[in-house]
N, CA and C of each residue as an Amber inpcrd file, in Angstrom:
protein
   315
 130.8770000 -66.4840000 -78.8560000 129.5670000 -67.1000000 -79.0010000
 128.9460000 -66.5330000 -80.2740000 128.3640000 -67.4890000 -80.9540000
 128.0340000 -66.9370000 -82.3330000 126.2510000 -66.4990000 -81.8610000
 125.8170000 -66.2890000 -83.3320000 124.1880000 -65.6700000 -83.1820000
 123.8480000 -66.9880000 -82.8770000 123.9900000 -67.9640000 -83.6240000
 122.8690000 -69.4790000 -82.7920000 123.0380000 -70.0090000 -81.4930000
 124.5350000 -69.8710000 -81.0630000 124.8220000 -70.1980000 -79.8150000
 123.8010000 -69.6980000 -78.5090000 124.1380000 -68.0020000 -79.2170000
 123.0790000 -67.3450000 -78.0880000 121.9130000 -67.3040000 -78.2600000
 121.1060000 -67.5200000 -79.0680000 119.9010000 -67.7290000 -79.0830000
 119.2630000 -69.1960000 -78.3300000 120.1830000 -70.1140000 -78.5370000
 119.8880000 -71.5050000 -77.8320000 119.8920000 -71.1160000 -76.2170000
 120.9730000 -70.3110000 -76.2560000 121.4360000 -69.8840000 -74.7850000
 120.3330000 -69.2950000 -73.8350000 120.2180000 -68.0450000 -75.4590000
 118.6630000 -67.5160000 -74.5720000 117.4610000 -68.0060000 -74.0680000
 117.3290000 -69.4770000 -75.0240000 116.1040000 -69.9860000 -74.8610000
 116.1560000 -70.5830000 -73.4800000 116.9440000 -71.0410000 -73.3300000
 117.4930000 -72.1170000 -72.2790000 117.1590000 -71.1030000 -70.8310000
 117.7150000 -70.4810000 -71.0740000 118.1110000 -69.8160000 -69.6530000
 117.1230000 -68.5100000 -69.1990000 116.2990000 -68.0070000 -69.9180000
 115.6080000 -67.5010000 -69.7320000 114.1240000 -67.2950000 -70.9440000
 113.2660000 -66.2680000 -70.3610000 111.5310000 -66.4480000 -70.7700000
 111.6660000 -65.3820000 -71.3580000 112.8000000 -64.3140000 -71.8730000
 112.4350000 -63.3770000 -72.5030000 111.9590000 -63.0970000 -74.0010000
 112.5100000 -64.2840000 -74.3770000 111.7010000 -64.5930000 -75.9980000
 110.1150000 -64.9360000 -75.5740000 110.1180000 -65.7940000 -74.6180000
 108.9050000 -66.1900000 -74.9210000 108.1650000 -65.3190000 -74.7240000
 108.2110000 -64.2460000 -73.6340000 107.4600000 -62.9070000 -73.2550000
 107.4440000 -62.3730000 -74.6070000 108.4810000 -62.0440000 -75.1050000
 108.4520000 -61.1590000 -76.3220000 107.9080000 -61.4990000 -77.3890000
 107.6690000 -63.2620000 -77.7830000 106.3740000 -63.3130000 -78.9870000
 105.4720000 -63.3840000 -78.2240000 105.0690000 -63.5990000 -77.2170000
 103.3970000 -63.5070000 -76.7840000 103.6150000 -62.2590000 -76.8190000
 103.8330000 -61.1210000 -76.3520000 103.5060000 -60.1030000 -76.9970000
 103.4280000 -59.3950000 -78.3550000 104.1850000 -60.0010000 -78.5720000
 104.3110000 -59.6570000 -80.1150000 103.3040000 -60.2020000 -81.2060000
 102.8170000 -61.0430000 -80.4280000 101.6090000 -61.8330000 -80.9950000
  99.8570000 -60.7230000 -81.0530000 100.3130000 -60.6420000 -79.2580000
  98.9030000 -59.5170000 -79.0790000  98.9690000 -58.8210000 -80.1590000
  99.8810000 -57.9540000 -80.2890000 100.0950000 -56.7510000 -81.0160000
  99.8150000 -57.0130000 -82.6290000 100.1580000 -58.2980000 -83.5320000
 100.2000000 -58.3770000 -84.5750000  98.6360000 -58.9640000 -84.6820000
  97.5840000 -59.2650000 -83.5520000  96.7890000 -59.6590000 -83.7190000
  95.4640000 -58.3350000 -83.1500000  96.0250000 -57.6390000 -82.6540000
  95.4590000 -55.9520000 -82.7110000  95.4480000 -55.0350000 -83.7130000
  97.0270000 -55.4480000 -84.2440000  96.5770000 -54.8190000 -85.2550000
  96.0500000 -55.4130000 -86.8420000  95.8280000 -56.4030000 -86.9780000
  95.1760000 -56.9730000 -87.8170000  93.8970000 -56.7450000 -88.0630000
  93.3910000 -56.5790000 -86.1340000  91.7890000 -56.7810000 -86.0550000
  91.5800000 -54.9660000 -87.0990000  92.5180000 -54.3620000 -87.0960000
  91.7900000 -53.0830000 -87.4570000  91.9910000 -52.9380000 -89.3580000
  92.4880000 -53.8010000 -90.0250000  92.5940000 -53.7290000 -91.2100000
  90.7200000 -54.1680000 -91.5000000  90.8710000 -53.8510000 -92.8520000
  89.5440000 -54.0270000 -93.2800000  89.1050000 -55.4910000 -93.6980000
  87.8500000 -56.0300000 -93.1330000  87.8540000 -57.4080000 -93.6370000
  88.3160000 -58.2070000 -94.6120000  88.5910000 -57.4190000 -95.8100000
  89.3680000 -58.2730000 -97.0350000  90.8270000 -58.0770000 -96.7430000
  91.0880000 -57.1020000 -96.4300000  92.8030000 -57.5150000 -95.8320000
  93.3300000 -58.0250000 -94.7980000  92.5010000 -58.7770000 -93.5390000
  93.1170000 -59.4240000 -92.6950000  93.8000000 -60.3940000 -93.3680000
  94.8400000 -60.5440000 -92.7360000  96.0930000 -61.7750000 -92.6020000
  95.6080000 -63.4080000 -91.8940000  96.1810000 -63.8500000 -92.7160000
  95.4670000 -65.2180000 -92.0520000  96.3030000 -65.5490000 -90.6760000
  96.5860000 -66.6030000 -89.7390000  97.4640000 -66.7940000 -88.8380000
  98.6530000 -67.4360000 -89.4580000  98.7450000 -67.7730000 -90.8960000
 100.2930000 -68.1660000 -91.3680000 101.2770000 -66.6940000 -91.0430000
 100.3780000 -65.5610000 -91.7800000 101.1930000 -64.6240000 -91.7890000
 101.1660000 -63.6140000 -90.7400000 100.4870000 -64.1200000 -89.5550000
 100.7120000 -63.5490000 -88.8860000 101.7200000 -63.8330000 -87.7830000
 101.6460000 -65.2410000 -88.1100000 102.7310000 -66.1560000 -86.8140000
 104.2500000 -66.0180000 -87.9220000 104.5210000 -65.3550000 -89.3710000
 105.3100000 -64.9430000 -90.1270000 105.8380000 -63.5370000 -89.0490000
 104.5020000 -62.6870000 -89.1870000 105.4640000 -61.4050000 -88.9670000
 106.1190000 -61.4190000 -87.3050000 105.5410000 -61.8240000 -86.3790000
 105.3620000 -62.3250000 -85.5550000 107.0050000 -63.0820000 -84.8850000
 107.6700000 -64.0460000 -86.4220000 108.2530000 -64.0150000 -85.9890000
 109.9510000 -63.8840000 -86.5600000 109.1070000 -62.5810000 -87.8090000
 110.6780000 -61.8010000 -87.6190000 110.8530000 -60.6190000 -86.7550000
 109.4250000 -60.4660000 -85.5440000 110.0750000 -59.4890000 -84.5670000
 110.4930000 -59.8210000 -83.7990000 110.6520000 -61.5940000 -83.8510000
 111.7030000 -61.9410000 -83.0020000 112.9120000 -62.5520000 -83.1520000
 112.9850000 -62.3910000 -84.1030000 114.5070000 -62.7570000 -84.8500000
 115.2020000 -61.5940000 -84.3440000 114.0550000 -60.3690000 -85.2030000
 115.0520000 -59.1190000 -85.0600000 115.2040000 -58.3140000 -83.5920000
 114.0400000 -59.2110000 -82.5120000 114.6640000 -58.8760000 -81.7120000
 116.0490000 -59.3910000 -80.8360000 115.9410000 -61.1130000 -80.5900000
 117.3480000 -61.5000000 -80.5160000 118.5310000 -60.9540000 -81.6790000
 117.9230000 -60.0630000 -82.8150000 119.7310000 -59.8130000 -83.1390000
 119.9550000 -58.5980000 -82.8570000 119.1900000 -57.8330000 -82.0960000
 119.2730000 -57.1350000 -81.3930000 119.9900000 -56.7620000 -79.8990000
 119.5170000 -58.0510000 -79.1750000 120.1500000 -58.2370000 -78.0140000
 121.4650000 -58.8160000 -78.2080000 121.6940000 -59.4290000 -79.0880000
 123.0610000 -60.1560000 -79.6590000 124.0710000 -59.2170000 -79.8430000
 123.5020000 -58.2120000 -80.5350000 124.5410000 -57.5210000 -81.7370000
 124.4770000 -56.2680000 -79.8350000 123.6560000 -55.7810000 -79.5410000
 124.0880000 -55.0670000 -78.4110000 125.2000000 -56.1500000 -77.1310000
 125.1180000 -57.1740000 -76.6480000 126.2370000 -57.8220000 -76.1650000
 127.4660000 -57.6690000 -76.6830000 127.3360000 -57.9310000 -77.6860000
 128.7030000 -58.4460000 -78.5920000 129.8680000 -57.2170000 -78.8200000
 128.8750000 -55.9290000 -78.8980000 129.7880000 -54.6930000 -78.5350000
 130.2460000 -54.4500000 -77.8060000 129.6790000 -54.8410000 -76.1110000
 130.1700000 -54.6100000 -75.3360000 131.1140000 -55.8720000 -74.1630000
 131.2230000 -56.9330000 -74.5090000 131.8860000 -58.3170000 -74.5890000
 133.1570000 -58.1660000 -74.8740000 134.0190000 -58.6080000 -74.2890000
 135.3270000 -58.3670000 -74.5490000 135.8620000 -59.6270000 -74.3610000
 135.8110000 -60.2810000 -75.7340000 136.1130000 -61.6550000 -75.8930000
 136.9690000 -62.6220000 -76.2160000 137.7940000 -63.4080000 -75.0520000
 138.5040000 -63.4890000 -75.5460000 138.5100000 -65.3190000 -76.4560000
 139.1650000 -65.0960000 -77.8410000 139.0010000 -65.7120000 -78.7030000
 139.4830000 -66.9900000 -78.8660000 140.4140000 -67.5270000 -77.5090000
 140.2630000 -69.1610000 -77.4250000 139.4560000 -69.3660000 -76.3610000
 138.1550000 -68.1900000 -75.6830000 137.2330000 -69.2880000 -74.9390000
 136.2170000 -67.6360000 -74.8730000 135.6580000 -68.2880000 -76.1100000
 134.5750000 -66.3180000 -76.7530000 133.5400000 -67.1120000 -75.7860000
 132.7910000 -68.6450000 -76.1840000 131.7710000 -68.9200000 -74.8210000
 131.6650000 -68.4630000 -73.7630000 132.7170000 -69.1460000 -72.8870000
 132.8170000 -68.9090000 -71.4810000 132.8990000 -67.0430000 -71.3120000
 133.4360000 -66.2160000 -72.1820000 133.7700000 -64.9890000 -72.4090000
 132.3380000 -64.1220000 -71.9700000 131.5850000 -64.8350000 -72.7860000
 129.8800000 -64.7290000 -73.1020000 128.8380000 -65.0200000 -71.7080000
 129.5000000 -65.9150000 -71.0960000 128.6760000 -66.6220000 -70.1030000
 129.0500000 -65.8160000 -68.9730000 130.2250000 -65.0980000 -68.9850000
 131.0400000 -64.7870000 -67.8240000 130.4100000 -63.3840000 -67.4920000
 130.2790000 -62.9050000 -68.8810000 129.5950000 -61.6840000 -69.0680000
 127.9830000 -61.6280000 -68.9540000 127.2310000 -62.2350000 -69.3950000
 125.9780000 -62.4830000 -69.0580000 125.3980000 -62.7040000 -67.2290000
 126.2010000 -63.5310000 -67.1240000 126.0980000 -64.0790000 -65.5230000
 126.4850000 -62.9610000 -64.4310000 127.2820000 -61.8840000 -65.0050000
 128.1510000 -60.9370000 -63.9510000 127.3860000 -59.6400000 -64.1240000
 126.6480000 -59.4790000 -65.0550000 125.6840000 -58.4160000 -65.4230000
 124.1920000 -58.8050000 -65.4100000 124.4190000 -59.8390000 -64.9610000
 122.7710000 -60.3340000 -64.3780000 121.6150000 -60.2480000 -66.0850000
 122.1280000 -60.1120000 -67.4590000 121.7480000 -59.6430000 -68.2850000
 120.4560000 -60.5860000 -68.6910000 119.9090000 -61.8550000 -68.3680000
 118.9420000 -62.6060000 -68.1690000 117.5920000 -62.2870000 -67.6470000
 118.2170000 -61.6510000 -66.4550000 117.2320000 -61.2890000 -65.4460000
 116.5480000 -59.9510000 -65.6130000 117.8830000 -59.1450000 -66.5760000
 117.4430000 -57.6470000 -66.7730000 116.6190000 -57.6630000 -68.0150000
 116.9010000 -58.2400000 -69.1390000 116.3810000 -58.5710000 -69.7620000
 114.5140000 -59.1930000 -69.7920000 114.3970000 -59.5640000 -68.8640000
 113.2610000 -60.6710000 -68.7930000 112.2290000 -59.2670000 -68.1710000
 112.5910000 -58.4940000 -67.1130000 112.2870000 -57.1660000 -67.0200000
 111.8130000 -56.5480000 -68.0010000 113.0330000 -55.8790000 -68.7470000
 112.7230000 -54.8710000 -70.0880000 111.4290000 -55.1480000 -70.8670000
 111.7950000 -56.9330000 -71.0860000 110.1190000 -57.2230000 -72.0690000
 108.8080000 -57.2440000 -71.6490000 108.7540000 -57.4420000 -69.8020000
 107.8070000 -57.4390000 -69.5120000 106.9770000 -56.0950000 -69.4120000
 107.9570000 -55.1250000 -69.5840000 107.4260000 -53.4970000 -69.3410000
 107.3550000 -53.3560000 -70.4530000 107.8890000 -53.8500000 -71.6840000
 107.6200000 -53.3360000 -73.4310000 106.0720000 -53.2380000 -73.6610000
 106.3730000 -52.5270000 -74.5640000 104.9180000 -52.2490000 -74.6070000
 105.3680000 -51.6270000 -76.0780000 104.4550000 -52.5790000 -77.1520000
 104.1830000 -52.3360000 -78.4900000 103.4140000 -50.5570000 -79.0440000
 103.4840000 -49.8280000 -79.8750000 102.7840000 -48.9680000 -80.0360000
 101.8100000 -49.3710000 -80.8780000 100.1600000 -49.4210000 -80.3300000
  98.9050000 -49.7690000 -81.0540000  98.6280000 -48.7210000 -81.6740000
  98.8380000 -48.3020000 -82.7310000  98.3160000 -46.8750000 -83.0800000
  98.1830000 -46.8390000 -84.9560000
């Protein structure tokens, strides 16, 4: 399964992206509020940074699967699915983000 595969995958099958830019949103919009009035960010660049922390967080979750995936290479999908589904990694996942918690500081 390549990086786009699983990202479609992720979207599909579970809310952990979506948890993870709404939070990621709070956070880029907390900390904005504390820059000084001439340097706030408008919402282009904030829905920007916003959302390479979620790029970089799916290549995160990607690049951690993929190490531990043992794939085999005339059916790396099903390899992917077999592994996801048997490690419940959806469900654990959807967990992890809901307890994340950004550092406001």
């Amino acid at each position: 399964m390549d990086r786009e595969e699983f990202e479609t995958y992720l979207n599909a099958n579970s809310r952990a992206v979506a948890l993870f830019r709404s939070r990621a949103l709070s956070y880029q919009h907390s900390q904005n509020r504390k820059r000084a009035a001439s340097k706030r960010w408008n919402e282009t660049a904030i829905n920007s940074a916003v959302n390479k922390m979620v790029e970089q967080f799916v290549d995160n979750v990607y690049d951690k699967l993929k190490a531990n995936i043992k794939e085999n290479k005339f059916q790396s999908y099903e390899s992917w699915i077999r592994f996801i589904e048997t490690n419940e990694v959806m469900d654990n996942l959807e967990a992890s983000v809901a307890e994340l918690e950004f550092e406001f500081g």
